[in-house]
C-alpha positions in Angstrom: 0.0 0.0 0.0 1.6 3.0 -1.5 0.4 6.1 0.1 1.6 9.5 -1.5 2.2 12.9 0.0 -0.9 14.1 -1.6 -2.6 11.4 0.7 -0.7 12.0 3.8 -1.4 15.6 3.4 -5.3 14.9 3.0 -5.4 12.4 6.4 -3.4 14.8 8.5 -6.3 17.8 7.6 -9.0 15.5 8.1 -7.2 14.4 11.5 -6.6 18.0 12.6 -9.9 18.7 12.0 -11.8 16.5 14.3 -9.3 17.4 17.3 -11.4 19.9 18.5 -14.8 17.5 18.2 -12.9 14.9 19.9 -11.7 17.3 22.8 -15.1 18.8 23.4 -16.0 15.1 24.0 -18.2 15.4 20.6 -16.8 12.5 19.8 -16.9 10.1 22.8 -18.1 6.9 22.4 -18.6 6.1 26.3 -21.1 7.7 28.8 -20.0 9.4 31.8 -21.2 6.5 33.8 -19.2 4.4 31.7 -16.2 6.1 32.1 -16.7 6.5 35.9 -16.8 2.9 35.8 -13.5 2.4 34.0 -11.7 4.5 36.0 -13.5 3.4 39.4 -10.2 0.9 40.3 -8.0 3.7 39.5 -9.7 6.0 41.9 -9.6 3.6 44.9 -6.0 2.6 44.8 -4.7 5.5 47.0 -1.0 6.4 46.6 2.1 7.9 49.2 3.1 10.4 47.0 7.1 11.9 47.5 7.6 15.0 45.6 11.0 17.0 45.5 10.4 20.6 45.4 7.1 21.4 45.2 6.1 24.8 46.3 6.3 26.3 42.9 5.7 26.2 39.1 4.4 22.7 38.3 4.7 21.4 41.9 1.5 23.2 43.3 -0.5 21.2 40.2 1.3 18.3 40.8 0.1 18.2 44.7 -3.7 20.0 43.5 -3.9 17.1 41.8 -2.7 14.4 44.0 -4.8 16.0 46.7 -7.9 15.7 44.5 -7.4 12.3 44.2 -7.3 11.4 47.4 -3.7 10.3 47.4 -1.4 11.2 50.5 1.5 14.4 49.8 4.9 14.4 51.2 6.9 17.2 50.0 10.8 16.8 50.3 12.5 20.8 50.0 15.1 22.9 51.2 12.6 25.2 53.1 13.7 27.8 51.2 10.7 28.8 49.2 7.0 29.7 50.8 4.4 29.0 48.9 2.4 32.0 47.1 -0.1 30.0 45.0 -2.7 27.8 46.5 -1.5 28.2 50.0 -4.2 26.1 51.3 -2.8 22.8 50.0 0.7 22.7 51.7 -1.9 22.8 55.0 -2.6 18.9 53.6 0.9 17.1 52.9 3.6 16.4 55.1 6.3 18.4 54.8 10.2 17.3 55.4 13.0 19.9 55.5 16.5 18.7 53.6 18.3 19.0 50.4 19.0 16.2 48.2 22.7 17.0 48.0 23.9 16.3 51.6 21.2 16.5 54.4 19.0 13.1 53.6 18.3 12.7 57.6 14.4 14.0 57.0 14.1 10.4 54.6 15.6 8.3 57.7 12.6 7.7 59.2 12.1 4.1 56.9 9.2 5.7 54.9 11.4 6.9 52.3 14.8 4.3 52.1 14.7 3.3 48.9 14.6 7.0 47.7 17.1 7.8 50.1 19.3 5.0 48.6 19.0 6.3 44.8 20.1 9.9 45.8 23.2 8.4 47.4 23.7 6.3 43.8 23.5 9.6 42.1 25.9 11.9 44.4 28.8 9.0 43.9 
């Protein structure tokens, strides 16, 4: 099956075309109540969550997200950086104080070891 650039050109229009029925959810083939179902074991399996950083840029959506849901939030930074965005979330994730070049002892307590273990890989 030869296809030409003629026909590539024509089923990359047609393609680019229907993105914005497909995003408006024109398009969808499954019901909400379908799609609740689907993603129903997805939902339930609740996650411990370790993020480096955190407190601003993509961090805050990262955690928003998280948070919403229902998984649990650690946050591993140098303590360095308040948050100014969405202040109310850093009220619901734990929050350990270190730096990931040479003060580990906040990842000590057993929760964290394996991390702890790749960051010492990575300094040596």
């Amino acid at each position: 099956m030869n296809k030409t650039r003629r026909d590539f050109i024509k089923a990359s229009v047609r393609s680019s075309l229907s993105l914005p029925l497909i995003a408006s959810g024109f398009g969808s083939v499954l019901h909400a109540e379908e799609l609740d179902e689907l993603n129903a074991p997805l939902r339930k399996k609740k996650l411990r969550i370790l993020l480096l950083g955190g407190t601003s840029f993509l961090g805050i959506h990262q955690i928003d997200y998280a948070l919403s849901r229902g998984h649990e939030v650690t946050i591993f930074t140098r303590g360095k950086t308040k948050p100014t965005y969405k202040t109310e979330l850093f009220d619901r994730v734990e929050h350990l104080i270190g730096d990931r070049k040479d003060n580990l002892a906040a990842l000590e307590n057993g929760t964290f070891k394996t991390l702890e273990r790749a960051a010492q890989l990575i300094h040596e």
